[in-house]
C-alpha positions as CSV (number, residue, x, y, z in Angstrom):
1,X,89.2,94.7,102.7
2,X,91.4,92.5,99.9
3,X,92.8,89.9,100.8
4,X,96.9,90.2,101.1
5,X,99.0,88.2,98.6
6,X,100.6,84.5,99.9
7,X,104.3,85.4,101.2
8,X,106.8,83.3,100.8
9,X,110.3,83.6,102.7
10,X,113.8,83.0,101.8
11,X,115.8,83.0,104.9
12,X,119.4,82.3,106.9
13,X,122.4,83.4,108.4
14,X,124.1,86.8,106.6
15,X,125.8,86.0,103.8
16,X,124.6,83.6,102.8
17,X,122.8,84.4,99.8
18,X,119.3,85.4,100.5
19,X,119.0,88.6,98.1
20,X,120.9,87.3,95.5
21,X,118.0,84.6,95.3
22,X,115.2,86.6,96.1
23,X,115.8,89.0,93.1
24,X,116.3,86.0,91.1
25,X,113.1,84.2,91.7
26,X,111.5,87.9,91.0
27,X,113.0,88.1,87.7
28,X,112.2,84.5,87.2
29,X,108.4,84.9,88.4
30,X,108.0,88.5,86.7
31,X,109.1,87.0,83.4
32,X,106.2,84.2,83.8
33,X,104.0,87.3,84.0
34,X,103.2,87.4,88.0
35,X,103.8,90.7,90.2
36,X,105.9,90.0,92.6
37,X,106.3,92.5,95.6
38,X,109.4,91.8,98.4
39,X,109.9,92.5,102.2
40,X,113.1,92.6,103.8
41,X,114.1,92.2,107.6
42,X,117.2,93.9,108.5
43,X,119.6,93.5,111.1
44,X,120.0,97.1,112.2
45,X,119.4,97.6,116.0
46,X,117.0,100.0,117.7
47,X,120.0,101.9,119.3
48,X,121.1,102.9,115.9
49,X,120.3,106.4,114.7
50,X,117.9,107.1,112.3
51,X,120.1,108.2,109.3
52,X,122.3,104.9,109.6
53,X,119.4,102.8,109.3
54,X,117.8,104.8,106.4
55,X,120.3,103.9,104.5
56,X,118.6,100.3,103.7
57,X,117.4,101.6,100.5
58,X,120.8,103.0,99.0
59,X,121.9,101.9,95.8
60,X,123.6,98.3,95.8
61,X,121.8,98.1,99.1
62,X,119.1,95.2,99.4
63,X,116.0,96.9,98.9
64,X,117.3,98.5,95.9
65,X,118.1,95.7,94.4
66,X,114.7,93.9,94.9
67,X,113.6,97.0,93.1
68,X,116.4,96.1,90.1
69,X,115.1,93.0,90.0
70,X,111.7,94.4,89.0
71,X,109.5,93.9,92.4
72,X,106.5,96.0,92.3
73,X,106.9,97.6,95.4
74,X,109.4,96.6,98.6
75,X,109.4,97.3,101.6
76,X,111.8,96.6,105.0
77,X,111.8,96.8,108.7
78,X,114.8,96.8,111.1
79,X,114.6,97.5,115.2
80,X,115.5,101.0,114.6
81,X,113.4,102.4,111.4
82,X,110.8,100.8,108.9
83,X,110.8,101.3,105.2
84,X,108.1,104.2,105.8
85,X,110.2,105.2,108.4
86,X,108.2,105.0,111.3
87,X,109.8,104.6,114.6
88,X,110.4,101.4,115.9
89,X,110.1,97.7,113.6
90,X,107.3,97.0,111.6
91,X,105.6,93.1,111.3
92,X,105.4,91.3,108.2
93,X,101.5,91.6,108.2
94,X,101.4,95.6,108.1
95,X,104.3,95.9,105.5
96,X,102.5,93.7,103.5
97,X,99.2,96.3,104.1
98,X,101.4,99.1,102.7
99,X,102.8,97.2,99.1
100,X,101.2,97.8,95.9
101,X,98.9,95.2,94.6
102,X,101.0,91.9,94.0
103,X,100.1,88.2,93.3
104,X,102.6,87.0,96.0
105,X,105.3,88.7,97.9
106,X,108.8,87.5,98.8
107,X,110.3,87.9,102.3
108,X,114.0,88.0,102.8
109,X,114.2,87.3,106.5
110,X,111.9,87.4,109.0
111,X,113.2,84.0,110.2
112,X,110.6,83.3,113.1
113,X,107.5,84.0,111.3
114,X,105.3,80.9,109.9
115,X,104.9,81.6,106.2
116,X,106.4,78.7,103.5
117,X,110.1,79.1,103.3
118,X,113.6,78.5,101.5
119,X,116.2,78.4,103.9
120,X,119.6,79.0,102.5
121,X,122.4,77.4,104.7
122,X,126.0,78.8,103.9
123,X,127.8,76.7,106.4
124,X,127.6,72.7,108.1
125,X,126.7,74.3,111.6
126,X,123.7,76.7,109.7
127,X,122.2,73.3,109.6
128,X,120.6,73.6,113.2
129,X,118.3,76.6,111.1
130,X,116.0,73.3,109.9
131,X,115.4,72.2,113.5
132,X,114.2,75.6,114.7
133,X,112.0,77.2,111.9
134,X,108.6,75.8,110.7
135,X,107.1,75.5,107.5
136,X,110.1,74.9,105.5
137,X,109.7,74.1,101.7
138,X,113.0,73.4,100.5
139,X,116.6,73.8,101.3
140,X,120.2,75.1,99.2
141,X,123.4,74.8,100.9
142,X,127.2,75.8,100.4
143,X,128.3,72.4,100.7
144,X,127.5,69.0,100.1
145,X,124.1,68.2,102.3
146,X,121.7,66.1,102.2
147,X,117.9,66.0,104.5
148,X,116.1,63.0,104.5
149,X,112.5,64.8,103.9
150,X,113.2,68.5,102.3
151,X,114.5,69.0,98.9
152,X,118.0,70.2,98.4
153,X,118.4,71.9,95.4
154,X,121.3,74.4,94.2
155,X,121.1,77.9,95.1
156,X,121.2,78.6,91.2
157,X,118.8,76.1,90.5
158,X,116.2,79.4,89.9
159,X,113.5,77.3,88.3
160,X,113.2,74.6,90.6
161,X,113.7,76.8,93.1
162,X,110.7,79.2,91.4
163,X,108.7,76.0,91.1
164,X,108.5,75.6,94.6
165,X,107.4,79.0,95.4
166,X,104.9,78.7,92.9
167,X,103.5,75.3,94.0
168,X,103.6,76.3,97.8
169,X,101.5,79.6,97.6
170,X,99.4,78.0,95.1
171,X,99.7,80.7,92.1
């Protein structure tokens, strides 16, 4: 069996930037030759119907535009669908089984789960984010903030940002 790429997460409240990143570190990490394959967890409920939540891979819609961005493969999982559309959400671990071949793939979401991650906070009270999640790398805010043992670097701030990435999963 291979071994599955590193993942590395960029996660935080809606709105706050996460895909916008994310296909910006894939151009930026595609364009030092890596292949880059992307996750994304999405909000939609197990309640909804199944057409509504098919609709994550619409154009403009996330997924599509990790695609855009030039991910090899991508992949998402919500309570109601997964990006193979099987019933019911799908862990990190067996979208990752289902990607292409890549040398590291980039989560958007998937808060709770224990991979190195960038944590984007768009507003003062998204702050408490750093005092819940584990295995944080690095931090960009909306606003002026400082941590006294993370790294805050601007959200566009790609290669510093990319650095990161490449130093915490080792590539």
């Amino acid at each position: 069996m291979l071994t599955p790429p590193p993942i590395f997460q960029i996660v935080g409240y809606s709105g706050c930037g996460k895909t916008t990143l994310l296909c910006a570190l894939v151009r930026h990490l595609t364009g030092r030759g890596l292949t880059i394959a992307t996750l994304k967890h999405h909000g939609h409920g197990p309640g909804q119907d199944g057409a509504a939540a098919a609709s994550l891979d619409l154009p403009d819609k996330d997924t599509w535009l990790h695609l855009q961005a030039g991910s090899a493969g991508t992949g998402a999982s919500s309570g109601a669908l997964s990006a193979v559309w099987t019933q019911g959400e799908t862990g990190v671990e067996e979208l990752t089984r289902r990607l292409p071949p890549a040398d590291a793939i980039l989560a958007e979401g998937f808060k709770r789960a224990a991979y190195p991650k960038w944590v984007l906070l768009r507003r003062p009270e998204d702050a408490a984010l750093l005092d819940v999640l584990t295995n944080i790398v690095g931090v960009s805010a909306a606003f002026p903030f400082e941590h006294p043992e993370l790294p805050v670097v601007g959200r566009d701030d790609v290669e510093r940002i990319a650095e990161s990435v490449v130093q915490a999963l080792k590539l």
